[in-house]
N, C-alpha and C positions, 0 to 999 in steps of 0.2 A: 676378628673382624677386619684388620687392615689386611689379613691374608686374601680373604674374599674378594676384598675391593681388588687387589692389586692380581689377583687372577681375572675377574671381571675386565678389568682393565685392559690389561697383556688380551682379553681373547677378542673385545671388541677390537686391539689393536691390529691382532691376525685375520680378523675376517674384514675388518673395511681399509686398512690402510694402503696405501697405491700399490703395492703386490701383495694385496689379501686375496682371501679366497674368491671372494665374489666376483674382482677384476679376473681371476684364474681361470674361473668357469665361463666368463662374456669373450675373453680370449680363446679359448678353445671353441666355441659356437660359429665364433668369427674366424679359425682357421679351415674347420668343417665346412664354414659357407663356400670361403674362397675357394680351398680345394674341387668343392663339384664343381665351380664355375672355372678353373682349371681344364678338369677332364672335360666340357661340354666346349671351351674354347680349340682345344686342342683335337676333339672330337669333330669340328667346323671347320678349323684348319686344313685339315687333313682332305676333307668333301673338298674344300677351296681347292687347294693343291693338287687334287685329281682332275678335278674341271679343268686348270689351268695347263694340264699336261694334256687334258684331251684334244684341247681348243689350239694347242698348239703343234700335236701330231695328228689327229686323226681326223681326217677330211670327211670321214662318214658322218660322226660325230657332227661334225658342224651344219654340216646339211642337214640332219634330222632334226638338231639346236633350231634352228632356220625355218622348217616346215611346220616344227611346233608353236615357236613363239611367235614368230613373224607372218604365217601362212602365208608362205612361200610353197610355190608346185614346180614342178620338175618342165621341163620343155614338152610338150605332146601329152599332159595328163587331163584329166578333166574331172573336173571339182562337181561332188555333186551334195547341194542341200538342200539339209528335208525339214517342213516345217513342224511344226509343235501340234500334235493331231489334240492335245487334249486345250489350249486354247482354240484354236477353230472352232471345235465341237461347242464348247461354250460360250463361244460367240453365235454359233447358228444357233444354239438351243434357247438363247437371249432373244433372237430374231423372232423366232418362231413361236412365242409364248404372247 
């Protein structure tokens, strides 16, 4: 009987105590996590790092940066906008009823 106990004992000691198993496997979960969030930082990095080299050699680059985000146009171009045919419609079909 006291052999029982004192294997009982020793196993509850191996699975909960501060480097038992169950710390074992929340640590490894928790390496796992970090590592993606490694590769996805380092995968962002990298997009950064390219922009940064664009933005600082390549004048096309920044012009069309320019055109897109800022609508910005060129000297002598002319901007043309179209409106939304399916609000219209549903507004004269509103009218007309």
């Amino acid at each position: 009987m006291l052999v029982v106990i004192f294997v009982a004992a020793l196993s509850l000691f191996i699975i909960f105590s501060r480097h038992g198993i169950v710390r074992v496997y929340k640590l490894k979960a928790e390496r796992t996590k970090l590592s993606k969030q490694i590769i996805s930082l380092r995968k962002r990095n990298k997009k950064i790092s390219r922009n940064i080299y664009e933005l600082k050699h390549n004048k096309q680059y920044i012009a069309e940066l320019a055109r897109k985000k800022l609508d910005l146009i060129k000297k002598g171009e002319i901007v043309f906008k179209f409106i939304n045919n399916k609000k219209q419609s549903a507004a004269t079909a509103a009218k007309t009823k």
